[in-house]
C-alpha positions as CSV (number, residue, x, y, z in Angstrom):
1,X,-18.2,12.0,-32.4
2,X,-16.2,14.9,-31.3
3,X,-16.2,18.5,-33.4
4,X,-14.0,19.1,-36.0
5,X,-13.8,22.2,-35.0
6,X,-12.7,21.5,-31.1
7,X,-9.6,22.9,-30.1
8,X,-8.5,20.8,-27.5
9,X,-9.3,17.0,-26.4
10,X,-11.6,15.7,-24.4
11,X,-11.6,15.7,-20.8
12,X,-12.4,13.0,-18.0
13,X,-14.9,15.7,-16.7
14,X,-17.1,15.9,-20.1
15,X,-17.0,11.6,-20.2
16,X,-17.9,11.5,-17.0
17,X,-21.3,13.7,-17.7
18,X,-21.7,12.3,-21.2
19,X,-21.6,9.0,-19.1
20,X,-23.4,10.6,-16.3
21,X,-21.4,8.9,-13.6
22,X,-18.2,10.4,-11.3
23,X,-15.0,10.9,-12.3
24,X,-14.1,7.9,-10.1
25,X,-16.1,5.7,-12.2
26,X,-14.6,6.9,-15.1
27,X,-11.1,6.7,-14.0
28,X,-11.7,3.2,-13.3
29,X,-13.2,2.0,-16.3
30,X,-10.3,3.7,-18.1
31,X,-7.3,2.3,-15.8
32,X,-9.0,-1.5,-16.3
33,X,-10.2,-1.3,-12.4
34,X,-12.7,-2.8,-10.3
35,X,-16.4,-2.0,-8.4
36,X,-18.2,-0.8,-11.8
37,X,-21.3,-2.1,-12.3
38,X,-21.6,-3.6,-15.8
39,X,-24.1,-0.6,-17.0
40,X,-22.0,2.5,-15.7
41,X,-18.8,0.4,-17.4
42,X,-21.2,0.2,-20.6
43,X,-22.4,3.7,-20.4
44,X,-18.5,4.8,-19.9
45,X,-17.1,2.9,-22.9
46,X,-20.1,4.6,-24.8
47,X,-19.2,8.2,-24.1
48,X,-15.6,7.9,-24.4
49,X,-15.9,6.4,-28.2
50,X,-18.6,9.4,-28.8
51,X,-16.3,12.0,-27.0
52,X,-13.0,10.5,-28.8
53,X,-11.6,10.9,-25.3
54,X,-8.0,9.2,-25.0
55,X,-6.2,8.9,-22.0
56,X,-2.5,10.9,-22.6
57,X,-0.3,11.4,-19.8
58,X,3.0,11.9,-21.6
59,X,0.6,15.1,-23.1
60,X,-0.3,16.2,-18.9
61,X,3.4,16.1,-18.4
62,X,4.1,19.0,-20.5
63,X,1.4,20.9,-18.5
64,X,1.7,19.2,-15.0
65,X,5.5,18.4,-15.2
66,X,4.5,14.8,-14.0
67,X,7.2,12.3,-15.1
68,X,6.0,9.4,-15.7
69,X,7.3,7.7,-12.5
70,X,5.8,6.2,-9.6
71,X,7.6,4.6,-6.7
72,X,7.0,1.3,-4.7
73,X,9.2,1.9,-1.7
74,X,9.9,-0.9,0.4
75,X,11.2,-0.9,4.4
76,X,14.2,-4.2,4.1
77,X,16.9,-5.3,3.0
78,X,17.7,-6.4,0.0
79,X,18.5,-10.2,0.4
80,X,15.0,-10.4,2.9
81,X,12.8,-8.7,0.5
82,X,14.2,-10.3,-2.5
83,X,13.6,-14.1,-0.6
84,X,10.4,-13.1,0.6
85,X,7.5,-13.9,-2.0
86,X,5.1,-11.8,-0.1
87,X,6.8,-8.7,-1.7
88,X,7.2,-10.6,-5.5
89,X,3.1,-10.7,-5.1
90,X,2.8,-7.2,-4.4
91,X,5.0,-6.3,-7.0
92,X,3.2,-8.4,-9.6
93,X,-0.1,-7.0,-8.5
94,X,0.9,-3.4,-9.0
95,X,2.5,-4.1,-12.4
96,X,-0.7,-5.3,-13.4
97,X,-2.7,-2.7,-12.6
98,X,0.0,0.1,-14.3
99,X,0.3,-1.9,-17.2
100,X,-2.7,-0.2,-19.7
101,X,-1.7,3.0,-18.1
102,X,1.5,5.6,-19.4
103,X,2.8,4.8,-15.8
104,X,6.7,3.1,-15.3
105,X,7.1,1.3,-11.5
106,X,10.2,1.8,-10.3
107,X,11.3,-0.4,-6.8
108,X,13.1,1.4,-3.9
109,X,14.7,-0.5,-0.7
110,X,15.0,2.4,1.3
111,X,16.9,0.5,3.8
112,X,20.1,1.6,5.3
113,X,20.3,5.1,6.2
114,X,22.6,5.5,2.5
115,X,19.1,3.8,1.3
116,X,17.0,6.7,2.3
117,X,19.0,9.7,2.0
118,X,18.7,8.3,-1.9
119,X,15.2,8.3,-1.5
120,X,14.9,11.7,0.2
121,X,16.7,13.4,-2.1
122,X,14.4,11.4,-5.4
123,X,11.4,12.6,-4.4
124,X,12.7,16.3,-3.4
125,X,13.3,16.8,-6.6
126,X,9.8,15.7,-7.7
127,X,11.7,12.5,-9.7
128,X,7.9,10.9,-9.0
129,X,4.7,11.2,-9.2
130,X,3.4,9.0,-6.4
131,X,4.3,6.5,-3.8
132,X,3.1,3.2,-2.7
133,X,4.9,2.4,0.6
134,X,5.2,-1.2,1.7
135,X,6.0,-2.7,5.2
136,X,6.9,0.5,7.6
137,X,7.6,-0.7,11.1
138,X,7.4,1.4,13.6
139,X,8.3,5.2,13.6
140,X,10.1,4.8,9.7
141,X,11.5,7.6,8.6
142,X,10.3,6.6,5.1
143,X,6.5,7.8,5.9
144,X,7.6,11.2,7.1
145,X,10.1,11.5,4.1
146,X,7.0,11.0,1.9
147,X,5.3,13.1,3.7
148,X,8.0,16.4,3.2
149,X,7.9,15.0,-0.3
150,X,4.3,16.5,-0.8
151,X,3.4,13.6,-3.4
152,X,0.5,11.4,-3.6
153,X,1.1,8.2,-1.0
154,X,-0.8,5.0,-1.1
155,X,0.4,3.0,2.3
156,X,0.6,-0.9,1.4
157,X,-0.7,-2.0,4.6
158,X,-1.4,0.2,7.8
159,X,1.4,2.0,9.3
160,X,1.9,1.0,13.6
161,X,0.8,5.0,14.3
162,X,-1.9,6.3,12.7
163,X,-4.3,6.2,10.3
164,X,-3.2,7.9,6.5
165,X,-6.3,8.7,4.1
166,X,-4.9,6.2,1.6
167,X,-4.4,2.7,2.1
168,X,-5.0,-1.0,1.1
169,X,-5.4,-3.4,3.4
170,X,-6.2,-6.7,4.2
171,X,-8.5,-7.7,7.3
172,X,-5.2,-9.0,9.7
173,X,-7.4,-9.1,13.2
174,X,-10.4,-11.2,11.2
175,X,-7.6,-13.3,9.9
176,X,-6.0,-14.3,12.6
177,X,-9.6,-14.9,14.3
178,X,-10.4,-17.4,12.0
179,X,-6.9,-19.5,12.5
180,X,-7.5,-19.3,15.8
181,X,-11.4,-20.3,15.9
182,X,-10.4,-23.2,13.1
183,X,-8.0,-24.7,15.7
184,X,-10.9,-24.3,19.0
185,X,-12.8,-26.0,16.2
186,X,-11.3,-29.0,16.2
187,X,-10.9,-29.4,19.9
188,X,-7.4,-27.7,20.3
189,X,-7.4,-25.6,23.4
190,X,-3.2,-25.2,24.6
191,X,-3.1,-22.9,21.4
192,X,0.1,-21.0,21.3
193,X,0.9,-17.8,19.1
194,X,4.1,-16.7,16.6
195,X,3.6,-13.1,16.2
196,X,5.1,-10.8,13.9
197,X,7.2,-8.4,15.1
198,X,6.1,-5.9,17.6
199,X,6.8,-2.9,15.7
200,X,4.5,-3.6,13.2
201,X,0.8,-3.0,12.5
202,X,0.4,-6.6,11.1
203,X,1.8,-8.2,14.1
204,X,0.0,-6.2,16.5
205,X,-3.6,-6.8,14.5
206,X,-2.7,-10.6,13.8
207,X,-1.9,-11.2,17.7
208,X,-5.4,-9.3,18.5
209,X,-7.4,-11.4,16.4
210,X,-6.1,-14.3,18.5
211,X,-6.5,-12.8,21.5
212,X,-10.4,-12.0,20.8
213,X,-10.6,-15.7,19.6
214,X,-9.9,-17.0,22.9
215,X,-11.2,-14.5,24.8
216,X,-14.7,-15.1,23.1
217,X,-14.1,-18.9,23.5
218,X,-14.0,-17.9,27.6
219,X,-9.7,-18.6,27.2
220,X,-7.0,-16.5,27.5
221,X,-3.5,-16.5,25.9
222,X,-2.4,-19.7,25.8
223,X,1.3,-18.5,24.8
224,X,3.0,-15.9,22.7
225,X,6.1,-15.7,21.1
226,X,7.7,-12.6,18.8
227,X,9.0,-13.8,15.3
228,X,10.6,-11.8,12.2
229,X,8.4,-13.2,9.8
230,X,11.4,-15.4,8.6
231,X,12.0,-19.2,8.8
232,X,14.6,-18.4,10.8
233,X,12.0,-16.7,12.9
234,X,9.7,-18.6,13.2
235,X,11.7,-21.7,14.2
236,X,13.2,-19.8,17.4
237,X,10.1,-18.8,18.4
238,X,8.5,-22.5,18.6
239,X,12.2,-24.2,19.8
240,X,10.8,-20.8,23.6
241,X,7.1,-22.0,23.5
242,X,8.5,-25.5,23.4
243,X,10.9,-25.5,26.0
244,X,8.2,-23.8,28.7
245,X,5.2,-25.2,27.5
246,X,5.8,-28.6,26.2
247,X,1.9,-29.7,26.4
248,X,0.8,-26.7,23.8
249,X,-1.6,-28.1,21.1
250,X,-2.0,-25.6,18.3
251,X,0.3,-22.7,17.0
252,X,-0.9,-20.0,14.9
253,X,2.1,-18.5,12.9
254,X,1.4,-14.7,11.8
255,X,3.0,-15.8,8.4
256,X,3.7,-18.9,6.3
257,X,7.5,-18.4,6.4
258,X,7.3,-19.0,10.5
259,X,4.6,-21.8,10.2
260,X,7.3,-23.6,7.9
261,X,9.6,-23.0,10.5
262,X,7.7,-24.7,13.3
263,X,6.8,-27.4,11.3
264,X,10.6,-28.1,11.3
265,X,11.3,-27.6,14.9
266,X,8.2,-29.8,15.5
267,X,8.8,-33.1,13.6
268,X,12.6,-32.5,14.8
269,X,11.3,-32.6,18.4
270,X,9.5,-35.5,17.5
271,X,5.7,-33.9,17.4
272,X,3.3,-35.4,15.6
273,X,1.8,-32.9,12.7
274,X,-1.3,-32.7,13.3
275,X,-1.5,-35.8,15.5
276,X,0.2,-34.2,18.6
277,X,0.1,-30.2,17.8
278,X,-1.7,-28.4,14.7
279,X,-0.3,-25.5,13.1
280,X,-2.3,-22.8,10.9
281,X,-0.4,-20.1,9.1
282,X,-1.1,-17.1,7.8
283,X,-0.6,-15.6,4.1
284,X,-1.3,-18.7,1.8
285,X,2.0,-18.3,-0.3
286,X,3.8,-20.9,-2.7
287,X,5.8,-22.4,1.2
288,X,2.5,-23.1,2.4
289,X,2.5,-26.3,-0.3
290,X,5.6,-27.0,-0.1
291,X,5.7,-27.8,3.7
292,X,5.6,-31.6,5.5
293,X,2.5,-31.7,6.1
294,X,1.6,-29.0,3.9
295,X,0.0,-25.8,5.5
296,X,-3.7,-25.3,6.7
297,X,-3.5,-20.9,6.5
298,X,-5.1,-18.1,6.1
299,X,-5.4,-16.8,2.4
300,X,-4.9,-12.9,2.3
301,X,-4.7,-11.2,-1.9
302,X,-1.2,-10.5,-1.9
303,X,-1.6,-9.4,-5.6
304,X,-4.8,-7.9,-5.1
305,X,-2.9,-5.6,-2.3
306,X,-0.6,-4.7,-5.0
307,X,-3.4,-4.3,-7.5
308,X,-5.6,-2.2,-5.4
309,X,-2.3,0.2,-3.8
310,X,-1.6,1.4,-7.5
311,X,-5.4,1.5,-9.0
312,X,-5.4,3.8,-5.8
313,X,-2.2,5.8,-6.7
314,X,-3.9,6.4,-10.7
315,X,-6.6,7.3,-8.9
316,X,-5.1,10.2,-6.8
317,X,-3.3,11.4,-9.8
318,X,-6.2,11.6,-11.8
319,X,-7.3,14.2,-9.0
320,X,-9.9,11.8,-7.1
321,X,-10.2,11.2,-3.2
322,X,-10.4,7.2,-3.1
323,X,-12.0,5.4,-0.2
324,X,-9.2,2.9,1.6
325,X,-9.8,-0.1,1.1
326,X,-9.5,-3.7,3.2
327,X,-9.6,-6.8,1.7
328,X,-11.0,-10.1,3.3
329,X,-9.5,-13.3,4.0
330,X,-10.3,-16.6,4.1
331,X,-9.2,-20.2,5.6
332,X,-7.6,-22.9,3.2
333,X,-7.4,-26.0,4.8
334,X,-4.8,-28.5,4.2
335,X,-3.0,-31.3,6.4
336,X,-1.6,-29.2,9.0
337,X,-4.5,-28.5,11.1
């Protein structure tokens, strides 16, 4: 138990060595996190009821000025992001992970320019703590506004240029390879692509992946055809591959919303699903069961993303240098392919 006589609380440094582990390990137990081995998570629980250690940020803010605050900024417009579950997932997922810490998420759309002169002037005045950015397309001018802002920033996904020292990510290239290898699989060889959109890291590692896939299967690309990662998109997109290559036999769709999309255009065109042409997509959302024939895809964490992105945030608040981090994914096979 701690001294009577101490004059100020325990620190994450002294339950660390009580625990004899790192700070990260710590931090981790303590924030409800991930990667501890059962023993260190034992020996950490131990030290902190022995120390008397309690986690206090509204105490740090006194010292640190912190307020409280971190920011999960988003690159779109309102109506897209809001229709878009991908974003509801990664939402949920960083809740989660704030809720058993003294941390509030607040949401920014820093979309039109209005949208991040707001944001520019928030975090000049040190309104935050942190940042979690989401879904930066090309040059944004959100990453180098968080950059002037001088706070902690977690990247949701990799940005087109560059390589930041904190980010979650899931594997998009390994992905994609395996949507494309499902579909050589079973015999498909006219296998057309839906990309995202070209100003994006996703897009660009999701049409890669493919690309190796055929490559390695001694083809090259079949087709290619830029989407939005909306319905809408998604639909164009396979209306063009259609209308110049009318014998394709596979699509891979860089997301679910453009796999729904072709679907439509397909059985409108009167293509047999997956009789005449198989479709995979890629995300493995609530659309992907709701489709006709419901959607073979790729399964990335959307929450875990989420998850991870803010355990990361708490982690470079609590002074430590986190390791990014890339998540797998895996094929779920339904009646589409």
């Amino acid at each position: 138990m701690p001294s009577p006589a101490s004059s100020r609380p325990p620190t994450l440094d002294e339950v660390a060595a009580r625990a004899q582990v790192s700070r990260t390990v710590v931090s981790r137990v303590v924030n409800n996190g991930p990667h501890v081995s059962p023993a260190k998570r034992t020996a950490v629980e131990k030290a902190i009821r022995e120390l008397g250690y309690t986690p206090n940020r509204a105490a740090r803010t006194l010292v640190t000025r912190q307020t409280g605050v971190v920011m999960l900024v988003v690159s779109g417009e309102g109506p897209e992001v809001f229709a878009d579950p991908f974003f509801a997932q990664i939402i949920v997922g960083a809740s989660a992970a704030l809720e058993k810490t003294d941390l509030h998420l607040m949401l920014s759309l820093a979309t039109p320019v209005r949208g991040r002169d707001r944001l520019r002037a928030f975090l000049q005045t040190r309104s935050a703590d942190g940042v979690m950015l989401v879904a930066m397309r090309g040059d944004d001018p959100l990453i180098e506004i968080a950059a002037q802002s001088g706070l902690p920033t977690v990247f949701v996904g990799l940005p087109l240029h560059g390589t930041p020292p904190f980010y979650v990510d899931v594997d998009n290239a390994g992905g994609s390879r395996l949507a494309t290898e499902h579909l050589l699989r079973n015999g498909r060889r006219r296998i057309a692509m839906i990309t995202g959109p070209d100003d994006t890291a996703v897009g660009r590692d999701r049409r890669r992946g493919y690309t190796e896939a055929l490559l390695l299967a001694g083809l090259g690309p079949y087709a290619v055809e830029s989407g939005d990662f909306l319905e809408s998109g998604g639909a164009a997109a396979m209306r063009a591959l259609l209308s110049v290559h009318p014998d394709l036999d596979g699509v891979v769709a860089a997301n679910d919303n453009m796999a729904a999309g072709a679907l439509r255009v397909l059985r409108d065109a009167g293509r047999a699903v997956p009789g005449d042409v198989a479709v995979v997509g890629f995300d493995d959302l609530t659309v992907a069961v709701h489709t006709d024939p419901k959607l073979t895809t790729v399964h990335q964490p959307v929450q875990a993303l989420g998850r991870e992105a803010a355990r990361m945030l708490v982690d470079l608040l609590d002074g430590e240098q986190p390791d990014p981090f890339i998540l797998p994914t895996r094929m779920v096979i339904r009646d589409s392919a």
